[in-house]
C-alpha positions as CSV (number, residue, x, y, z in Angstrom):
1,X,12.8,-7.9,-31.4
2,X,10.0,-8.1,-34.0
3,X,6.5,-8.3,-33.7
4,X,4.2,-9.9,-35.8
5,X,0.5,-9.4,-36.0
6,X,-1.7,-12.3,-34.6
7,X,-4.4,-13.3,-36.8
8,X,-7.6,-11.9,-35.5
9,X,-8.9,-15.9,-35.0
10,X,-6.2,-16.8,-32.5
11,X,-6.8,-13.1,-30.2
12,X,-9.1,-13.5,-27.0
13,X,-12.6,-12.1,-27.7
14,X,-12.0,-9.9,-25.4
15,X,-9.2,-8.1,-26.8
16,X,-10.8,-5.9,-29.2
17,X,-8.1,-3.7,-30.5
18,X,-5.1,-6.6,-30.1
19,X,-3.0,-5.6,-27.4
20,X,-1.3,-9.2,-27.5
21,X,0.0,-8.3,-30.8
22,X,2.1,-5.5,-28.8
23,X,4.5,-8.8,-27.2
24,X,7.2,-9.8,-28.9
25,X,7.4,-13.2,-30.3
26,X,9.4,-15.3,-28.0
27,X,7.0,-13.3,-25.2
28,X,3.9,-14.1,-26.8
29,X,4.9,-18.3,-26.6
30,X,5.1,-17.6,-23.0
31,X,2.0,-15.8,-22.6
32,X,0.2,-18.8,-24.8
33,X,2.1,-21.2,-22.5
34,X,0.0,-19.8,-19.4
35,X,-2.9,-19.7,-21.3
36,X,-2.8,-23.6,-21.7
37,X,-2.0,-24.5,-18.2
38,X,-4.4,-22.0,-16.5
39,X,-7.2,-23.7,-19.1
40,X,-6.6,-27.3,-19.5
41,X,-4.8,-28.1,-16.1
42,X,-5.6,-25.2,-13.7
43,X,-9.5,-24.7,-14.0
44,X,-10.3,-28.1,-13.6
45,X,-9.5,-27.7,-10.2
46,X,-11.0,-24.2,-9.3
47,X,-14.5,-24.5,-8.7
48,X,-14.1,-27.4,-6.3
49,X,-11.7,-25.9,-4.1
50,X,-13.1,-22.5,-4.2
51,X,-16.2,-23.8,-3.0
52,X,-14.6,-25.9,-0.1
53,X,-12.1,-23.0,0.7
54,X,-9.2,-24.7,0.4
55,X,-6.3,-24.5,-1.4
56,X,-4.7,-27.2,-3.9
57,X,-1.5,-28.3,-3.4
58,X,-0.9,-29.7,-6.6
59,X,-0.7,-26.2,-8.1
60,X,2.3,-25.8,-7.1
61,X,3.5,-28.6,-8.8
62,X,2.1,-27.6,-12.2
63,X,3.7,-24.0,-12.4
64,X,7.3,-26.0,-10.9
65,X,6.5,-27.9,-13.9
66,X,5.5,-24.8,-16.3
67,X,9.0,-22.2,-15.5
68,X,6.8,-19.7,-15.2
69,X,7.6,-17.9,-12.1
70,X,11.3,-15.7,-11.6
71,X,10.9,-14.6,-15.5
72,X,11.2,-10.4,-14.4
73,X,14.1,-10.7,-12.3
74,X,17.8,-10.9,-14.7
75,X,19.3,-14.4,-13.7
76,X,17.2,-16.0,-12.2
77,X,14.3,-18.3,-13.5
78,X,14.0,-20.5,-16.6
79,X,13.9,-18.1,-19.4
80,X,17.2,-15.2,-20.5
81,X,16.8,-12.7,-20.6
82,X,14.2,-11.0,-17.8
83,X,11.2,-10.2,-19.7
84,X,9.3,-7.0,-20.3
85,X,6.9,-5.8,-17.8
86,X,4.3,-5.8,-20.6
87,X,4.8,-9.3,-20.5
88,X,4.5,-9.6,-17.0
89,X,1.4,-7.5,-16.9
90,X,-0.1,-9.7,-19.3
91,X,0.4,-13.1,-17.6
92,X,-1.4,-11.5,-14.1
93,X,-4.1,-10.7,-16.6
94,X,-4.2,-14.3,-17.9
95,X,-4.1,-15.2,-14.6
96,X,-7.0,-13.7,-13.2
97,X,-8.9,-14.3,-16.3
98,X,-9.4,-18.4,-15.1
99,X,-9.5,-17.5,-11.3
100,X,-8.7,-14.2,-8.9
101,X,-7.0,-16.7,-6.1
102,X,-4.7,-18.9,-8.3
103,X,-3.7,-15.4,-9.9
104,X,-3.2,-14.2,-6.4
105,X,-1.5,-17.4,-5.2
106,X,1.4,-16.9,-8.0
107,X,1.5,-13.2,-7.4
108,X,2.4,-12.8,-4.1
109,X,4.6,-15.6,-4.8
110,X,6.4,-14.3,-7.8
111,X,5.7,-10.8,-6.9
112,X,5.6,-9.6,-3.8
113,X,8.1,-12.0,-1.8
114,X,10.1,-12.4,-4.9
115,X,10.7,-8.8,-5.9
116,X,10.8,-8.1,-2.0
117,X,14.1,-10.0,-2.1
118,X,15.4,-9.1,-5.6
119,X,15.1,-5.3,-5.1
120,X,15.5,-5.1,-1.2
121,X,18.1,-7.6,-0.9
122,X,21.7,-7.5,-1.5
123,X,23.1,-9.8,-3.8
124,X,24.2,-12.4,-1.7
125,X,20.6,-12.3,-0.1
126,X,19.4,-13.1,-4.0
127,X,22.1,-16.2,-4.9
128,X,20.8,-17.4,-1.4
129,X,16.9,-17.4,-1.9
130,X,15.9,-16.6,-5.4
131,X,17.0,-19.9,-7.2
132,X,14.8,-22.0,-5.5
133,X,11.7,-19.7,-5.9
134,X,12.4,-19.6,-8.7
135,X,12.3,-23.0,-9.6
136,X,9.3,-22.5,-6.7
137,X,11.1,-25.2,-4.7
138,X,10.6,-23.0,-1.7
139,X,7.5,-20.7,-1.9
140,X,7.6,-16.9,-0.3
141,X,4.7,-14.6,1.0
142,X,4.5,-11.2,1.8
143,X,3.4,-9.8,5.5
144,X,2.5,-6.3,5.9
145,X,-0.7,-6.0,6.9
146,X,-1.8,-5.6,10.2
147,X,-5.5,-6.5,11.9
148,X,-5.2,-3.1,13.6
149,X,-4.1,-1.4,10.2
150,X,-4.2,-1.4,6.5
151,X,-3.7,2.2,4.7
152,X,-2.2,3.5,8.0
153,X,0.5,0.8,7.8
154,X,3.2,3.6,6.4
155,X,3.3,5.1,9.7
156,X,1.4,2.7,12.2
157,X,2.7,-0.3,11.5
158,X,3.0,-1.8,15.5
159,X,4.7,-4.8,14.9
160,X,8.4,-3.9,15.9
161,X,11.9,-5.2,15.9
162,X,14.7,-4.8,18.4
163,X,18.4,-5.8,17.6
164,X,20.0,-7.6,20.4
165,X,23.8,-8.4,18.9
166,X,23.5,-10.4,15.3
167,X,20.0,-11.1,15.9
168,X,16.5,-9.0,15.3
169,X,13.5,-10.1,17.5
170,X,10.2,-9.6,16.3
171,X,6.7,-8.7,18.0
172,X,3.5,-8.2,16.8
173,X,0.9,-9.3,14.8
174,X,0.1,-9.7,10.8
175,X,-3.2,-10.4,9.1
176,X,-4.4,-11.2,5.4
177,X,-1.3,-12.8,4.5
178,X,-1.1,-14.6,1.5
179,X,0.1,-18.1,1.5
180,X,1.7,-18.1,4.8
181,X,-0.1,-21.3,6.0
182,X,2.4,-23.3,3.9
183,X,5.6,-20.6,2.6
184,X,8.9,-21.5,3.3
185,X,10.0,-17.7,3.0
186,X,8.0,-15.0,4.4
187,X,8.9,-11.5,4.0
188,X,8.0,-10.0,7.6
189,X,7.8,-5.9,7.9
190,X,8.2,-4.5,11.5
191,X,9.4,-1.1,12.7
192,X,12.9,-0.6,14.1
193,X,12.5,0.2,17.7
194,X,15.9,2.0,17.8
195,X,15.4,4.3,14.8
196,X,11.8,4.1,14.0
197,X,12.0,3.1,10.8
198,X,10.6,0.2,9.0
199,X,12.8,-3.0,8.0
200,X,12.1,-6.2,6.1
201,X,13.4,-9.4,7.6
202,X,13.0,-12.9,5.8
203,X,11.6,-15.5,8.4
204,X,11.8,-19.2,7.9
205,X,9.3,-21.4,8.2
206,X,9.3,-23.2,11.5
207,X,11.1,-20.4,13.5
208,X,10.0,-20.7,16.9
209,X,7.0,-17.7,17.8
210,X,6.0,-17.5,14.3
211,X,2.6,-18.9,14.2
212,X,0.5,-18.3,10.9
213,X,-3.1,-19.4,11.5
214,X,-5.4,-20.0,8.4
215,X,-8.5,-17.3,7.9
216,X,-11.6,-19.2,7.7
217,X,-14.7,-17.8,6.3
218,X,-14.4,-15.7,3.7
219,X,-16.9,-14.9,1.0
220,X,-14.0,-14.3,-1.6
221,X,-10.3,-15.4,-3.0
222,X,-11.3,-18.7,-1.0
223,X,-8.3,-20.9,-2.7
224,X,-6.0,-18.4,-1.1
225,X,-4.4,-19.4,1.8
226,X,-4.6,-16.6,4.2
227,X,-3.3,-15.9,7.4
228,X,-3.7,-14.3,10.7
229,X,-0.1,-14.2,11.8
230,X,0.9,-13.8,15.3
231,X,5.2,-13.2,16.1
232,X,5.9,-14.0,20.0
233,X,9.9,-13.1,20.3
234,X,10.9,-14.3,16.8
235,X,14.4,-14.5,16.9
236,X,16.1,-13.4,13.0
237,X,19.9,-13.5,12.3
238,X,21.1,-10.0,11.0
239,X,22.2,-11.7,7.7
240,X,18.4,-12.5,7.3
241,X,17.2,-8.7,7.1
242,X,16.9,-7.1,3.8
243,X,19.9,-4.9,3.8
244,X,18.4,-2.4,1.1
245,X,15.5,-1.4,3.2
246,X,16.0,1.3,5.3
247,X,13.0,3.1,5.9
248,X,9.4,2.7,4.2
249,X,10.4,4.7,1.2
250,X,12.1,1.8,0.2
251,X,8.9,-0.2,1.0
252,X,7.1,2.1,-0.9
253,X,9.2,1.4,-4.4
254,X,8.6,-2.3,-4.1
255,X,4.2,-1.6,-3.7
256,X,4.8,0.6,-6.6
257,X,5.6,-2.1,-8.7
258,X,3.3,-4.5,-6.9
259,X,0.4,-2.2,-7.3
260,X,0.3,-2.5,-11.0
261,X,0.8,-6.3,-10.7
262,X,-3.0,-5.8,-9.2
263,X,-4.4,-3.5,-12.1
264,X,-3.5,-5.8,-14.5
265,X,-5.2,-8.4,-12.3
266,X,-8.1,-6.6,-12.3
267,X,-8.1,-6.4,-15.9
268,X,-7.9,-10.1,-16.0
269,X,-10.9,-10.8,-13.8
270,X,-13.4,-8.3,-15.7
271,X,-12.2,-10.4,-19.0
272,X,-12.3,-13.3,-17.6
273,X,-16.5,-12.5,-16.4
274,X,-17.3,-10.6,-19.6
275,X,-15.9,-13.7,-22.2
276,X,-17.9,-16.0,-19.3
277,X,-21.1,-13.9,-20.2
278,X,-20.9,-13.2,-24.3
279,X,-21.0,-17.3,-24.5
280,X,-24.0,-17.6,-21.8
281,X,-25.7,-14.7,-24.3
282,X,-24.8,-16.5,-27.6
283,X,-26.7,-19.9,-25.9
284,X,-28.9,-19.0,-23.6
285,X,-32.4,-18.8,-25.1
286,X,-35.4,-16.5,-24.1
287,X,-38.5,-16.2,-25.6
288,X,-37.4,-18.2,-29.5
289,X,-34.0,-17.0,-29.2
290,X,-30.5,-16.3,-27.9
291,X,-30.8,-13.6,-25.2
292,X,-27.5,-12.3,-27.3
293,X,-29.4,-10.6,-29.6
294,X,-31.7,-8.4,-27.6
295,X,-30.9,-4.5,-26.9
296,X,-30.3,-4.3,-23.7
297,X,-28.4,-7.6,-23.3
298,X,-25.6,-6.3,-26.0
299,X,-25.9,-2.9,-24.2
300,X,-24.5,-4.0,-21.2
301,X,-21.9,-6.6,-23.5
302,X,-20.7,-3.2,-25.3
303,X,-20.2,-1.0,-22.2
304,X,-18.0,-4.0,-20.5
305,X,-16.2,-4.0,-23.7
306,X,-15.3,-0.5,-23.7
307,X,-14.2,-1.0,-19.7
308,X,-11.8,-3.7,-21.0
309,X,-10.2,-2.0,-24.2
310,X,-10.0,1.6,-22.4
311,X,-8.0,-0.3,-19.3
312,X,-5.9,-2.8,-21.4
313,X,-4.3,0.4,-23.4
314,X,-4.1,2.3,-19.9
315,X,-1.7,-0.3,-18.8
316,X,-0.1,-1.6,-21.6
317,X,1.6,2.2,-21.2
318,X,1.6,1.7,-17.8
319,X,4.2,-0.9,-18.6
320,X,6.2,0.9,-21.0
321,X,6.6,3.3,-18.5
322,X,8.1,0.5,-16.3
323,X,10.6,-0.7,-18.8
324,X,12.0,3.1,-19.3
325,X,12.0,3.2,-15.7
326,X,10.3,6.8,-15.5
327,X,7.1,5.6,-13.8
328,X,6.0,6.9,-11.0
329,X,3.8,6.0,-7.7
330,X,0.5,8.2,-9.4
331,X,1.0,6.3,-12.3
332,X,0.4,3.1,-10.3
333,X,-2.1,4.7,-7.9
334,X,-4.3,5.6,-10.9
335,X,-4.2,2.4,-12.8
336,X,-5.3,0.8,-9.9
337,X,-7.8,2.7,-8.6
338,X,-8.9,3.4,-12.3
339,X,-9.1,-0.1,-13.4
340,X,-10.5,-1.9,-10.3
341,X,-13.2,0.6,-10.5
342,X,-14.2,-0.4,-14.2
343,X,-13.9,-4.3,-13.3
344,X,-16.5,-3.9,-10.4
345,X,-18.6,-2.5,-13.0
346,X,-18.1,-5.8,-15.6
347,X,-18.6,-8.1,-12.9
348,X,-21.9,-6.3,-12.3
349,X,-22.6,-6.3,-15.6
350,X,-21.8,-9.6,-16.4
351,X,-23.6,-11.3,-13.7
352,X,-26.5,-9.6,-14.2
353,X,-26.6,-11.4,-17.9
354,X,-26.9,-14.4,-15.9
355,X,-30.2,-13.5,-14.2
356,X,-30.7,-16.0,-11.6
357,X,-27.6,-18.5,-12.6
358,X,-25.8,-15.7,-12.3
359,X,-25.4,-17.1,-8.4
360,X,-24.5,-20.7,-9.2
361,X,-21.2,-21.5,-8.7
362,X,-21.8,-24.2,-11.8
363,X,-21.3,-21.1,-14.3
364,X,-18.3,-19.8,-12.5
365,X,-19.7,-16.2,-12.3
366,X,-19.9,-15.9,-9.1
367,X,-16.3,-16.4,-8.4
368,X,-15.6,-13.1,-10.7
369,X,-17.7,-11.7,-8.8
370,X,-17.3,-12.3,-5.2
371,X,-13.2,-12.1,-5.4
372,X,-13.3,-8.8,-7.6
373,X,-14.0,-7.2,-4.0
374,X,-10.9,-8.0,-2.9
375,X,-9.1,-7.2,-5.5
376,X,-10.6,-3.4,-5.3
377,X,-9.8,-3.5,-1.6
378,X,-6.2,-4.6,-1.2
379,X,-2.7,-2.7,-2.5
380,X,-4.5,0.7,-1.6
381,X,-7.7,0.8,-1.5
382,X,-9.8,3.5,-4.3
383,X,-9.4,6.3,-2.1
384,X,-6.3,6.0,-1.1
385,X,-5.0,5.7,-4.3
386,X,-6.9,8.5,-5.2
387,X,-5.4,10.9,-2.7
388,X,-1.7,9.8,-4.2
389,X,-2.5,10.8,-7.6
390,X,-4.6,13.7,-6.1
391,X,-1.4,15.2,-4.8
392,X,0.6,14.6,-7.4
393,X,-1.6,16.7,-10.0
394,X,-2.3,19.4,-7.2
395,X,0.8,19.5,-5.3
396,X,-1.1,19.2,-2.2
397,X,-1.4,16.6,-0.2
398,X,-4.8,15.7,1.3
399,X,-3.8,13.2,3.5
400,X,-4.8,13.5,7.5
């Protein structure tokens, strides 16, 4: 496919050294195609909800509407062929760059619970669920996490599964899950008690002992619909388990891909606060003139620059790693620890150019913000991450 150069006019401010230019054509009308819904029809709706911590339902009626979700996996969704990860990268980052929760909403959707099925399910498992994700007539989530575990999860996960004939019942408890208030499909992950190994099982909404309770509360990614998930004796036909997961290194390959998913989301939410913060400098006027063209004001503009540009080429070959298929957990593990890292420093930075608006929700800043602690939390936290790309350029492991 060619590439053509876009004009330096049409590029995001952000995007210094044109990294969009990198997409192909017919890629790049998708990418602009996300851009216009996330700006004239999605962030109309953000602040509201954000601030009332709910979600709105009528976003999934716009990306229905937009067939935008199922466009990695071959065969399924709107657009032929499956598209580069570059691509896919990209659109997390356009995402995030309106709002951390709507970003979040679609990527557990389209990531997690989608590439959950595509990669751990067999192909009869993908005919029977992925179509209508695709089309996001059913919506999927994505339950792992546990409220007595998070980076332990590998080898403590309690929840548990015992096979009794053709059916799996399940016990135990799930917290932090993403859309599974209202998800027609969520991707449950419990440890066989026979072998000790961990499974993935698909549970309908509406199966009797699966009761997902909304998490009130929380200071950030308050559109997102999360869940403290209890599972009393939930009863799953055999055909419903993933049949390509058989232990958590199989788990492990889908977080892999997942986990760059969040880098890229990352990057989106420290572009989305720095471009927020260049306009307030250009307008906002201190002592005769825009606070833009002081020092220190363009000091801290520059610095959040350089976080952007130095993470946008980090993962752009992050992704071409991904299309060769030669990348690796550390590569993940690094980008995300790497990149969240720099976008809690932009959100920092940026806010702080705010001064005292800097905390009204009218300028949107806080939202960067706030959910940028989330993002640098979930999908492995720093440290964690860390460790995996510690032993991977040691050979030893530092794990306890």
């Amino acid at each position: 496919m060619t590439t053509t150069r876009e004009p330096v006019e049409n590029q995001l401010t952000a995007d210094f050294y044109g990294y969009e230019s990198l997409l192909p054509d017919n890629e790049r009308k998708l990418l602009l195609k996300a851009r216009d819904l996330m700006r004239d029809q999605v962030k109309p709706l953000v602040n509201e909800n954000w601030a009332r911590g709910e979600f709105p339902t009528e976003l999934i009626g716009l990306f229905r509407e937009s067939g935008l979700a199922g466009l990695p996996y071959e065969g399924y969704g709107a657009h032929r062929p499956a598209v580069s990860n570059l691509l896919s990268g990209t659109m997390a980052m356009e995402m995030a760059r309106t709002d951390a929760s709507v970003s979040t909403f679609f990527g557990v959707h389209n990531g997690l619970a989608m590439y959950s099925i595509y990669s751990g399910g067999d192909q009869e498992q993908r005919d029977r669920w992925l179509p209508a994700m695709a089309a996001m007539d059913k919506i999927g989530a994505f339950a792992m996490t546990e409220p007595l575990g998070g980076s332990d999860v590998a080898g403590g996960m309690r929840t548990t599964a015992r096979r009794e004939g053709d059916t799996w019942i399940l016990n135990g408890a799930k917290k932090w899950i993403g859309n599974a208030t209202f998800a027609d499909h969520v991707v449950v992950w419990a440890r066989d008690e026979d072998d000790n190994h961990v499974k993935g099982f698909v549970v309908e909404k509406g199966t009797p002992g699966f009761d997902p309770v909304k998490i009130e509360n929380k200071l950030a990614f308050r559109i997102v619909e999360n869940a403290e998930i209890t599972l009393a004796d939930v009863r799953v036909p055999e055909a419903d388990r993933l049949r390509n997961i058989n232990s958590f290194r199989d788990v492990a390959e889908i977080l892999r891909a997942t986990r760059a998913g969040v880098a890229w989301q990352a990057l989106g939410v420290m572009t989305g606060a720095y471009e927020l913060a260049l306009d307030y400098a250009r307008e906002r006027e201190q002592f005769g003139r825009p606070i833009g063209g002081f020092q220190l004001v363009q000091d801290l503009l520059v610095k959040s620059l350089g976080n952007i540009t130095a993470c946008w080429g980090m993962l752009v070959q992050l992704a071409r790693l991904q299309d060769a298929g030669v990348f690796r957990d550390e590569h993940s593990s690094l980008a995300k620890a790497f990149v969240t890292s720099r976008m809690r420093e932009v959100v920092g930075w940026s806010r702080e150019i705010f001064g005292g608006n800097g905390i009204l929700l009218d300028h949107d800043i806080p939202r960067f913000f706030a959910d940028a602690e989330a993002i640098y939390s979930f999908e492995g936290t720093r440290e964690m991450n860390t460790l995996i790309v510690g032993k991977s350029i040691t050979g030893r492991s530092a794990f306890v």
